[in-house]
Structure formats: structure tokens, C-alpha cells
VEXPADREN-862718 format. One record per residue (C-alpha): residue in three letters; residue number from 1; z negated, y negated, x negated. Coordinates in steps of 0.25 Angstrom, whole numbers, plus 5000, padded with zeros to 4 digits. Each point is the difference from the previous one (the first is absolute). Example, Ala and Ser with C-alpha at 12.3 -4.5 7.8 and 13.67 -1.06 7.14 Angstrom:
residues 2
NODE     r     k      z      y      x
NODE   ALA     1   4969   5018   4951
NODE   SER     2   5002   4986   4994
end
This chain:
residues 428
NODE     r     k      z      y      x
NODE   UNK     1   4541   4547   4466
NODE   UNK     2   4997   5013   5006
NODE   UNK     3   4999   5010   5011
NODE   UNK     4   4989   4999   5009
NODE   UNK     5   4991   5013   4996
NODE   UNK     6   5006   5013   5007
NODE   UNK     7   5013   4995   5002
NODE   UNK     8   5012   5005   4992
NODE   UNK     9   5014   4997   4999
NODE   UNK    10   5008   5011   4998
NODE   UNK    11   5016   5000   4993
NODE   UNK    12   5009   5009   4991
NODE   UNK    13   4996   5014   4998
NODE   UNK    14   4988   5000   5009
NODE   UNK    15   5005   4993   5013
NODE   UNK    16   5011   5011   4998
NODE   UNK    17   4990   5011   5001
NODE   UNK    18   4994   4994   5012
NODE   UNK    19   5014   4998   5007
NODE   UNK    20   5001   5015   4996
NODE   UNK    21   4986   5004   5009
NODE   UNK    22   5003   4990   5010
NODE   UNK    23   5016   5007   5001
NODE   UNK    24   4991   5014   5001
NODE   UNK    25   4990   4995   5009
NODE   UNK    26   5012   4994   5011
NODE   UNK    27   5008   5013   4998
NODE   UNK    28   4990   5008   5005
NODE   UNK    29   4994   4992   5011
NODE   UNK    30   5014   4998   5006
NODE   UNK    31   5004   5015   4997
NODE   UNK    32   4987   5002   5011
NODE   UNK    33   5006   4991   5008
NODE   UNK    34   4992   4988   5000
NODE   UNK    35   5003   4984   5003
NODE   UNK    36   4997   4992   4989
NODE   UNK    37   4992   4986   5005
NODE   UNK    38   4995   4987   4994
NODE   UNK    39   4987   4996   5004
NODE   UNK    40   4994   4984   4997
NODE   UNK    41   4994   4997   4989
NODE   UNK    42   4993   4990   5005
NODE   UNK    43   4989   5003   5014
NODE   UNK    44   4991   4995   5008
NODE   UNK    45   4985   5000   4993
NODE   UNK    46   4996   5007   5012
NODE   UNK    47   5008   5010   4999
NODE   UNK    48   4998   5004   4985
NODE   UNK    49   4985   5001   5003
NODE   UNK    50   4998   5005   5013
NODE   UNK    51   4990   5010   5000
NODE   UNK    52   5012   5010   5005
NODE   UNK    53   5005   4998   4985
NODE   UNK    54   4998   5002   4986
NODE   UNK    55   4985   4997   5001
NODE   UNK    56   4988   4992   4991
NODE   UNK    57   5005   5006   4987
NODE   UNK    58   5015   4995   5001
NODE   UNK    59   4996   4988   5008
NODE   UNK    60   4993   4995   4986
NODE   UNK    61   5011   5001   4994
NODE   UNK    62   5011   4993   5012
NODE   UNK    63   5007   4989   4992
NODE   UNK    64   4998   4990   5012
NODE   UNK    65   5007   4986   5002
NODE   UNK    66   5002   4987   5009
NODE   UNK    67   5012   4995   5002
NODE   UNK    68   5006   4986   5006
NODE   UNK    69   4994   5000   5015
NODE   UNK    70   4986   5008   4994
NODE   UNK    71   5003   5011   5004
NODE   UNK    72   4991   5012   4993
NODE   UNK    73   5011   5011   4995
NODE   UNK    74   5001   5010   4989
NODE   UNK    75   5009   5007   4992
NODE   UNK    76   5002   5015   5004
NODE   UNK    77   4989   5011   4992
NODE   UNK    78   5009   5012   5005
NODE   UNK    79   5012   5004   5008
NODE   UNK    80   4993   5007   5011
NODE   UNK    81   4992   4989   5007
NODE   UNK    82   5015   4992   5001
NODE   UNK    83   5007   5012   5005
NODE   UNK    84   4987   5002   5010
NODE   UNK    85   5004   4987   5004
NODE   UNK    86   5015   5001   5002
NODE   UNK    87   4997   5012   5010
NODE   UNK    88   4991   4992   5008
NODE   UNK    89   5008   4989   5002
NODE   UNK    90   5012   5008   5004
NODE   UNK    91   4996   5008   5010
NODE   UNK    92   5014   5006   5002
NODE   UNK    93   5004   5008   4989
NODE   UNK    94   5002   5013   5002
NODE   UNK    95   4989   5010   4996
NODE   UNK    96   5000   5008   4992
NODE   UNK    97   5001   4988   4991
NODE   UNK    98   5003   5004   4986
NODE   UNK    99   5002   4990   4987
NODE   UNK   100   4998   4996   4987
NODE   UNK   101   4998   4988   4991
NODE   UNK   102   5000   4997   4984
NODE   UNK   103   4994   4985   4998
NODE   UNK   104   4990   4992   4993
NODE   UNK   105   4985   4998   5004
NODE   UNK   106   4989   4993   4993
NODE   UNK   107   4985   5004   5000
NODE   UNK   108   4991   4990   4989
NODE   UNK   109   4992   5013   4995
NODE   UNK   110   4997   5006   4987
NODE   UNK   111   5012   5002   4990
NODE   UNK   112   5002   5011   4995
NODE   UNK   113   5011   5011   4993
NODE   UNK   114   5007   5001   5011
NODE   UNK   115   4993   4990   5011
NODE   UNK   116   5007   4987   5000
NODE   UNK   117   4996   4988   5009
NODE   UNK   118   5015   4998   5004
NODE   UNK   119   5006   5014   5002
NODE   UNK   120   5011   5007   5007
NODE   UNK   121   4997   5011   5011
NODE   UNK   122   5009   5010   5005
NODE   UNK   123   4996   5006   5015
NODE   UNK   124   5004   5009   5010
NODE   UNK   125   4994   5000   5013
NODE   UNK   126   5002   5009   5014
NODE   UNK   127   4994   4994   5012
NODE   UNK   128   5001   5010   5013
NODE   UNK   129   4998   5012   4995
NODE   UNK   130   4985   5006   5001
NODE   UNK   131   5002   5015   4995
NODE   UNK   132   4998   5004   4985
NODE   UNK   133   5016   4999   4998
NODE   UNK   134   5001   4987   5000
NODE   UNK   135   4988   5001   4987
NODE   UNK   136   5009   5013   4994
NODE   UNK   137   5013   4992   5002
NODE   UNK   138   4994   4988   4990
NODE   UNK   139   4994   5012   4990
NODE   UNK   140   5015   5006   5001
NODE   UNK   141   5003   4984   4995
NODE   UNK   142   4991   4999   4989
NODE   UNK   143   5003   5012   4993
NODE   UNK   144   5016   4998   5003
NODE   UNK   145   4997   4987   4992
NODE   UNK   146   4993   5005   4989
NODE   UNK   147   5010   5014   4999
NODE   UNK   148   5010   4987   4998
NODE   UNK   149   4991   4992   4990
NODE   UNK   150   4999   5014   4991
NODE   UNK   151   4983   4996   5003
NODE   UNK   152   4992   5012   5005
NODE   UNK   153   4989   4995   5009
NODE   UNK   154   4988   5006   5007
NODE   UNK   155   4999   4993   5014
NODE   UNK   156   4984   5002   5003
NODE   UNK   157   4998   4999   5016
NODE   UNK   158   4991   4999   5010
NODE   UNK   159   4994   4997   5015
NODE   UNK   160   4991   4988   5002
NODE   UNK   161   4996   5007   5013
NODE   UNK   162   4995   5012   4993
NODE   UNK   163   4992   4995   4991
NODE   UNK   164   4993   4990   5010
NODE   UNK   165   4998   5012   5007
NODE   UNK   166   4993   5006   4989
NODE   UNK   167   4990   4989   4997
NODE   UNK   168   4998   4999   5016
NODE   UNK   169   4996   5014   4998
NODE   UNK   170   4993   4998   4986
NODE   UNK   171   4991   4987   5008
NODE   UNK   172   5008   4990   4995
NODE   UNK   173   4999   4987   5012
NODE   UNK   174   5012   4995   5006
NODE   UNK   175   4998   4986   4994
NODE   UNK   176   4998   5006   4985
NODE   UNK   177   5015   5010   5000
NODE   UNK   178   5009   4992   4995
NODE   UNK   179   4990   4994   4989
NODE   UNK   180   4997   5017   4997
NODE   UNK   181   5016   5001   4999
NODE   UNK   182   5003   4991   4991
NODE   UNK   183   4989   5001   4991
NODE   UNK   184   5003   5015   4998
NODE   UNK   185   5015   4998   4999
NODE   UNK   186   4996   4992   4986
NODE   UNK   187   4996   5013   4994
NODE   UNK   188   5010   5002   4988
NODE   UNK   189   4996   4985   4998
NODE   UNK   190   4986   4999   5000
NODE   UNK   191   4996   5013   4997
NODE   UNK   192   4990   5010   5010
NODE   UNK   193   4988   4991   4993
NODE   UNK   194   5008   4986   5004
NODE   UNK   195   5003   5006   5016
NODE   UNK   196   4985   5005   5001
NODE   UNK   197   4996   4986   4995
NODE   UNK   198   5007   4994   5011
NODE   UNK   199   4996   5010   5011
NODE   UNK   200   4984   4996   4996
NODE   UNK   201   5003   4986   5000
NODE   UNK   202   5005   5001   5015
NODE   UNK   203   4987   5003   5006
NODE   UNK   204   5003   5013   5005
NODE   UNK   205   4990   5011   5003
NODE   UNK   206   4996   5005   4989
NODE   UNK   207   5004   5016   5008
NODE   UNK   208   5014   4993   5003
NODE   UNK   209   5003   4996   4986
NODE   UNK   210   4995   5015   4994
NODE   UNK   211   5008   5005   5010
NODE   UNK   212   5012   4993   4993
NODE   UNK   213   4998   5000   4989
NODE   UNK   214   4999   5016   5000
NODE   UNK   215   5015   4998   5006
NODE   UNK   216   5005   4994   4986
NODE   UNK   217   4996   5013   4992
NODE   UNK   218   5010   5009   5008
NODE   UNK   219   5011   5007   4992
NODE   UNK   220   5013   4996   5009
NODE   UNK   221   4996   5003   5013
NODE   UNK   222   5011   5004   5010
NODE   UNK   223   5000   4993   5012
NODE   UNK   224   4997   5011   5007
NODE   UNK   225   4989   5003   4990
NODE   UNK   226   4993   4986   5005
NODE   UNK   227   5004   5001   5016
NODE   UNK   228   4991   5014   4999
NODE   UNK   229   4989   4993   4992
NODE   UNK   230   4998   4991   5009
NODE   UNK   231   5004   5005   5012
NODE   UNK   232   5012   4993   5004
NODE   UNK   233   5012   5009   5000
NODE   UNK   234   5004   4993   5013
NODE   UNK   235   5000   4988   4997
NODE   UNK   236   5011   4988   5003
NODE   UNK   237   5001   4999   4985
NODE   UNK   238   4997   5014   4997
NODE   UNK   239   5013   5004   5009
NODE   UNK   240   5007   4988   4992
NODE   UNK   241   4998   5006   4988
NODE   UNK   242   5003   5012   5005
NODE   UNK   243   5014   4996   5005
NODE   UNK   244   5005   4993   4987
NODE   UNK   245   4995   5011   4990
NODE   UNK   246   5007   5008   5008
NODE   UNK   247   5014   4992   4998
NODE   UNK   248   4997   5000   4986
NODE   UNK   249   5000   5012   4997
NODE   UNK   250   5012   5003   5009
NODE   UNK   251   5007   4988   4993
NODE   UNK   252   5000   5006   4986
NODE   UNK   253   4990   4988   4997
NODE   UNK   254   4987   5009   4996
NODE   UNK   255   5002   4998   4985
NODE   UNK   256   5003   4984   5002
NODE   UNK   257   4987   4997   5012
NODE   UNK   258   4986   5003   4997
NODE   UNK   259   4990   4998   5011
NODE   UNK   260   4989   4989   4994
NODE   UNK   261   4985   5000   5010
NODE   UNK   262   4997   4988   4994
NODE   UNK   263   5012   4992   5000
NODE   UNK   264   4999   4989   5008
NODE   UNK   265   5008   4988   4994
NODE   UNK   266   4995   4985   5000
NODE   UNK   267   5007   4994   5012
NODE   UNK   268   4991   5001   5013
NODE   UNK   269   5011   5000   5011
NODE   UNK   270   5004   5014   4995
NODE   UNK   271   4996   5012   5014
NODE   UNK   272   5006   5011   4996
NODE   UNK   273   5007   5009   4988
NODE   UNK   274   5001   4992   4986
NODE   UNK   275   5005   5003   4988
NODE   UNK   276   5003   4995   4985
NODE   UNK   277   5009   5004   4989
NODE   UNK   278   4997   5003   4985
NODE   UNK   279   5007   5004   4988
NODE   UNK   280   4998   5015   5000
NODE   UNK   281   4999   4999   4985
NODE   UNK   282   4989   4993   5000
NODE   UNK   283   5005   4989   4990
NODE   UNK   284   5000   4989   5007
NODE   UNK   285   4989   4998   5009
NODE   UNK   286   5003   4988   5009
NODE   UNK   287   5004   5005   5017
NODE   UNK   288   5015   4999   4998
NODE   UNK   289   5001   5000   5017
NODE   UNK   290   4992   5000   5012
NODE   UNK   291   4997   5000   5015
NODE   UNK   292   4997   5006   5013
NODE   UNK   293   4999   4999   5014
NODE   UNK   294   4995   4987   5007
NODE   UNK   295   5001   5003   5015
NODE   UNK   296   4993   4988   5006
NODE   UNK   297   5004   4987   4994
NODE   UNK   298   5012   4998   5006
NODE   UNK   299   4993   5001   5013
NODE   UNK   300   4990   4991   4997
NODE   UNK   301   5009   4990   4996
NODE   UNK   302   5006   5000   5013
NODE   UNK   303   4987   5000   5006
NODE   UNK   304   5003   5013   5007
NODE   UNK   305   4991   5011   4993
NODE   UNK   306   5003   5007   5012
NODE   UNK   307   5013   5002   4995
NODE   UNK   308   5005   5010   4990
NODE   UNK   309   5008   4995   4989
NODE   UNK   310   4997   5013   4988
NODE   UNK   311   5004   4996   4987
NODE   UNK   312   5001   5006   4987
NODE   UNK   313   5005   4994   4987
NODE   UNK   314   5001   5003   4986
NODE   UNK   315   5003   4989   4988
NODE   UNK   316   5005   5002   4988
NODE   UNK   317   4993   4992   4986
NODE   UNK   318   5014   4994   4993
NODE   UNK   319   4990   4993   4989
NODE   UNK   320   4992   5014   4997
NODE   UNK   321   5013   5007   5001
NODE   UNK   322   5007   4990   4992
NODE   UNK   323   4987   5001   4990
NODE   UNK   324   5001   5014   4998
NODE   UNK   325   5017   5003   4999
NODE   UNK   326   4998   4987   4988
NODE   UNK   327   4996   5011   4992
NODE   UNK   328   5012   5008   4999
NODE   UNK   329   5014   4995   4995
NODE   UNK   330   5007   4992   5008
NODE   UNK   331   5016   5002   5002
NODE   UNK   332   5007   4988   5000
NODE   UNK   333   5012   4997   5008
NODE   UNK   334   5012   4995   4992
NODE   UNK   335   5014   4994   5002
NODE   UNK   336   5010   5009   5001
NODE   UNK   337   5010   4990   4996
NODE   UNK   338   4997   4987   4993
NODE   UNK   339   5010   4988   5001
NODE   UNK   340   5002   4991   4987
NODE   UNK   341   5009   4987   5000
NODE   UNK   342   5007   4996   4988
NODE   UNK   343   5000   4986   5000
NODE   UNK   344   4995   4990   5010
NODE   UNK   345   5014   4998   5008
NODE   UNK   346   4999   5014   5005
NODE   UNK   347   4986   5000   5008
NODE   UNK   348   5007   5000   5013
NODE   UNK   349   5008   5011   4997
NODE   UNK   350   4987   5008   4995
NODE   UNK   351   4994   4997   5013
NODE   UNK   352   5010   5004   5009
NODE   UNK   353   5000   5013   4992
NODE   UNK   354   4986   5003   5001
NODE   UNK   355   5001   4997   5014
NODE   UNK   356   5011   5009   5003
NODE   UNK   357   4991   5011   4992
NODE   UNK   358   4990   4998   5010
NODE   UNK   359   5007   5001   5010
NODE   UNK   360   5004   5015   4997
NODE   UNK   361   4985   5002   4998
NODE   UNK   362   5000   4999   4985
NODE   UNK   363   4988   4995   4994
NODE   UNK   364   5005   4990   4990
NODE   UNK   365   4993   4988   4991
NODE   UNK   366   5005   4988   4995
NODE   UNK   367   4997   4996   4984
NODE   UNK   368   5004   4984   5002
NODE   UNK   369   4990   4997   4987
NODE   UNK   370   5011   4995   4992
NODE   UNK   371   4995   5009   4989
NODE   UNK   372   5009   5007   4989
NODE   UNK   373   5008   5011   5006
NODE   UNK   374   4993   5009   4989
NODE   UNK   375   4987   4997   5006
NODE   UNK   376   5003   5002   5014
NODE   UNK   377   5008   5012   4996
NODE   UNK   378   4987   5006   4993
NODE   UNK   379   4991   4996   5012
NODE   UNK   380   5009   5006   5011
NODE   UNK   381   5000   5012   4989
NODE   UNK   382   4983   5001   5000
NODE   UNK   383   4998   5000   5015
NODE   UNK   384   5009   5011   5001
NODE   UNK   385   5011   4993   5009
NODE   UNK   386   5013   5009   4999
NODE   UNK   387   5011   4988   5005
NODE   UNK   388   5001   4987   4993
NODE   UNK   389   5012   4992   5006
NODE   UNK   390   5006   4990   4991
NODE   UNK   391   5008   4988   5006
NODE   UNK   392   5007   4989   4992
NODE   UNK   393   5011   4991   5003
NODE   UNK   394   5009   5011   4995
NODE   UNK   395   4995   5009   5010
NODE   UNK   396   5000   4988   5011
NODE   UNK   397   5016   4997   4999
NODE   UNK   398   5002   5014   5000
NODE   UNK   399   4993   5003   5012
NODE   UNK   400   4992   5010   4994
NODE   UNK   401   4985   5004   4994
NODE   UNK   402   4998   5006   4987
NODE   UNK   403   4991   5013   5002
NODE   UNK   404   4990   5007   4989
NODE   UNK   405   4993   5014   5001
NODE   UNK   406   4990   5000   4992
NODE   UNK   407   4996   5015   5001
NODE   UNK   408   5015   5002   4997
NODE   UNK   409   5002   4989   4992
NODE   UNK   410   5013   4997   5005
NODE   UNK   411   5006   4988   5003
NODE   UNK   412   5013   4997   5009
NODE   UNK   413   5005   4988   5010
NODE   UNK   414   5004   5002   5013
NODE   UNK   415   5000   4994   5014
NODE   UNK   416   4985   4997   5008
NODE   UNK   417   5003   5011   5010
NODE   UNK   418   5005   5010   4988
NODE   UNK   419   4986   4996   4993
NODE   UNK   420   4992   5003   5014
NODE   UNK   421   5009   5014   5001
NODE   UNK   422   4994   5004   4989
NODE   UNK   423   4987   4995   4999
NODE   UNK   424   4999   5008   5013
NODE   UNK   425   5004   5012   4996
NODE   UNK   426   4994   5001   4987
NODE   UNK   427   4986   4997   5005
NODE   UNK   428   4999   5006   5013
end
């Protein structure tokens, strides 16, 4: 018996640290005020690979399926294309629109540190909002998160628009943009020898792909440094960039957002701004976040690209978060009071007592092991638990609990709500 390849289960110390980001994560989101949502798992096959979606590369790796009446489905790759959805088929909520979502998708790709085949995402998304705040709010977001996390992060951005319009300007056709794009976003993968590789192999003239390729040599070029190169300071996305740059650097978020001119990020339906977030230590190499504007593909889905729906979203990688906090020591939550019977007749008692603990939000464990008291003593004593509450049938006809400190070491009998008293006030 095993797990099918990518898949993990996840308990004690780790699937606490994960409850632990997710705690952070929904924190945050609902501090900025947005709705959490559930979205299906299961869709429509036609939905999942609409040409409006992910596109050919997450299509391959679609886990698809037929169910009872042959109907062609498959299970969700992302949370956006789901949330796209909701929208479209509720036409009356209120725009702007903004929410988030923490839930698991599956994609059947390569598995890697950090890439799983059944994973969790964490997104945030703002529909109704075409300005650059909406962008700068989710940037506000990420490094709110990741201040939270005690991660520092370099968030690299950019604008699809403005770089289509530099490889308009360069010669690049209209058909051959995106292809361009996504091959020069694989730099730090393949290398400048792997993206000119690619370029040759796409049959471009052989002046457009110089052209290019003497774009990849630039030390770091501005934005502005590229509009006047090629001529587009005016630009739709030139003003774009404009726009957000700006807000970051009134934001206090210059030292957090670097502008990226080859960033373009794999997904096809993005239009506008993206971005993506990294360790800043340069540690731990996998994106640990991601997104950016997707301003058309609610309309489409409605069948009304006439109408405006602008969309931007950012999501957060809890397995390459997960991957990279693993490393550091993990605190683990313990009782604060432990509840041990001696004797079987008193296991009513000893539940009722834990449950009245509880009740005044005191964390509180049950030892019902029917081990020695010496050994459940010593293991109470090892996970650091301050409260041991004896209860035997001594203790029962009495009414009473017997009560240890450990970091006292003291020991004294007195009534349940005396116990809670003083619990509460020694540990708060």
C-alpha cells in the first residue's frame, strides 16, 4: 500500500505548521476585507479547457474523467478558472467583488521539491477594479503575509501589454507574442543559450530574433529605459507600468517589488500586470506565490467580451512555503493541562473535567493509557505541560480534582472551579 506519487498526507508537527500559514493567510485576507468562497472541485471538461483557460500546457496535465451518465468532467488545476466561473454564473453580486479561497487542486505534472500532483492553493482575487490599486492592494497582501511568516520575499512584476509591445516594436507577429513571452520568461531556467535555442527553433526572421536576443544582455533596464528604446512611452502598457511603479514607490514597497521585462508567467489568459514571489535569500529557489491580471476571461465565459469584468489575482504556493519553513524548528503547541484518571471507575469524572477546562478555553489533554502513573508523569513532564490533574476515587467522593505544577512542583486538592482559577491566572 502506498500514496499515489505526489500525493502526501500530512499529520502531527507538519499539518500543525500548515494550520499555522493557513491561520496567517486567512488573517490577512479578512483584515483586507475579503469573503471567503468554495468553489467545485469537480467541472465541466469544457470548462477546464476552454481556450479562455489555463491553456495547451496545463491542459496535458487536466486529471479528466467520466462519470455515471458519460458526462466528460475533470477535477479543478487552479482556483481562478472556478472563481471565473462563480462570476459568470451570478450575474448579481455586487462589483467590486473581492474574495479569497484556500483549497486543494490537482495538476498530473512533474513532481518535484515543492510541486506536488495534489496540492493546496491559497488565492485572492479582485474583480471590478481596472486601476493599478487593485494590483498594489494584493502586493500590500503578499508582503503583509510574509512580514507575518518572518520570509523576506522579492516580488518580481511586470506587464504583458508592455512587453507585447516591445516585440510589436522589435517585429515580433501577432501570431508568435505569446510563444516569444513564454520562452523568454524560462531565462533563469534554461539559461540565455536555452531561450535563444528556443527563439531559432520558432522560425522567426533571422533580424527579429537578433533583435531579441540583444534585449536579453541589458543590465536591468527600467521601464522607462525600454519605452524610450523603443519608442513607446505612450503606450497602454507603458502608462500601465507607469501607474503601478508609481504606487510602489508611494507604498513603501520599492525594496519588496522589482520590475522583471521578461516576466511573463506560463498561464495564457493573463492581459495585463503579473508577478511572482521569491525567497529574497536566494535559498530556496521554487516561486513561493503568483499572479496577475486576467481582464478578459470572465467575459468570455459569458459570452460577452463586450463586457468588462478586470480581474486580478495573486496565489499563494502553501507546498513551497511549507517546503521552505520545514527547515526551520518547529514550535509545537502543547496542553496546558493534562487530565489523568486513576482508575477506570473514574473516566466519567475525568471527562467531564476536561470538558469543563475547555469550556474556559483551556487547552487540555487526556492520558487514558492505563500506563504507570510514573510514566505518565514523566511524559507530561517531557512535552513541557505545566498542569497534571489527578482524579481517583478519593477525589470523586469528594468532589474534588487533585492539581500538580510541575514548574512549581507543588501539589494541592481543591474543587474543579478553584483548579480553573488558578490555572487561569497562572498562565495567562
Amino acid at each position: 500500500m502506498q500514496n499515489v506519487k505526489g500525493t502526501y498526507d500530512f499529520f502531527g508537527k507538519e499539518q500543525e505548521l500548515r494550520k499555522k500559514v493557513q491561520t496567517v493567510l486567512q488573517e490577512v485576507f479578512e483584515l483586507c476585507d475579503f469573503d471567503g468562497m468554495d468553489s467545485t472541485i469537480l467541472n465541466e471538461l469544457d470548462l477546464l479547457s476552454s481556450k479562455y483557460a489555463g491553456g495547451d500546457e496545463i491542459i496535458k496535465e487536466m486529471y479528466q474523467l467520466t462519470d455515471q451518465g458519460e458526462r466528460s468532467l475533470g477535477l479543478r488545476y487552479d482556483l481562478t478558472i472556478p472563481f471565473a466561473k462563480v462570476i459568470a454564473l451570478n450575474p448579481g453580486i455586487e462589483l467590486p467583488y473581492k474574495r479569497y479561497e484556500m483549497g486543494k487542486v490537482f495538476r498530473d505534472g512533474p513532481v518535484k521539491r515543492g510541486r506536488l500532483r495534489e496540492f493546496l492553493q491559497c488565492d485572492v482575487d479582485i474583480v471590478g477594479i481596472d486601476g493599478p490599486e487593485a494590483e498594489a492592494e494584493l502586493m500590500q497582501i503578499a508582503a503583509e503575509v510574509f512580514k507575518r511568516l518572518n520570509v523576506p520575499i522579492a516580488l518580481r512584476w511586470n506587464n504583458r501589454q508592455f512587453l507585447g509591445e516591445i516585440l510589436e516594436a522589435i517585429g515580433v507577429p501577432s501570431a508568435e507574442k505569446l510563444s516569444v513571452m513564454l520562452t523568454l520568461d524560462k531565462i533563469a531556467k534554461i539559461g540565455t543559450d536555452g531561450v535563444i535555442k528556443e527563439l531559432a527553433d520558432k522560425g522567426l526572421e533571422p533580424q527579429v530574433t537578433t533583435a531579441i536576443t540583444e534585449l536579453i544582455p541589458l543590465n536591468d533596464p527600467t521601464a522607462e529605459q525600454l519605452a524610450d528604446r523603443y519608442g513607446i512611452t505612450n503606450s497602454k502598457g507603458s502608462l500601465e507600468v507607469q501607474a503601478l511603479q508609481e504606487l510602489i514607490y508611494k507604498l513603501g514597497l520599492k525594496q519588496i517589488c522589482t520590475f522583471d521585462p521578461f516576466l511573463s508567467r506560463g498561464l495564457s489568459f493573463y492581459t495585463g500586470t503579473v508577478y511572482e514571489i521569491f525567497d529574497a535569500s536566494g535559498s530556496f529557489t521554487s516561486s513561493l506565490g503568483g499572479g496577475g491580471r486576467y481582464d478578459v476571461i470572465i467575459g468570455k465565459l459569458v459570452g460577452r467580451e463586450d463586457v468588462p469584468y478586470p480581474t486580478v489575482g495573486i496565489s499563494f504556493g502553501m507546498e513551497s512555503i511549507m517546503e521552505m519553513l520545514k527547515s526551520r524548528p518547529i514550535e509545537t503547541k502543547v496542553p496546558i493541562a493534562i487530565v489523568i484518571p486513576i482508575g477506570l471507575r473514574t473516566i466519567p469524572d475525568v471527562l467531564r473535567t476536561a470538558a469543563e477546562l475547555r469550556a474556559n478555553d483551556i487547552r487540555t489533554g487526556l492520558d487514558t493509557s492505563r500506563r504507570k502513573l510514573k510514566k505518565s508523569l514523566a511524559a507530561a513532564a517531557s512535552k513541557g505541560i505545566r498542569y497534571v490533574i489527578l482524579i481517583g476515587e478519593d477525589e470523586t467522593a469528594e468532589g474534588k480534582v487533585r492539581l500538580k505544577d510541575m514548574k512549581e512542583t507543588t501539589e494541592v486538592v481543591l474543587s474543579l472551579e478553584e483548579a480553573v482559577f488558578l490555572i487561569q491566572k497562572n498562565t495567562q
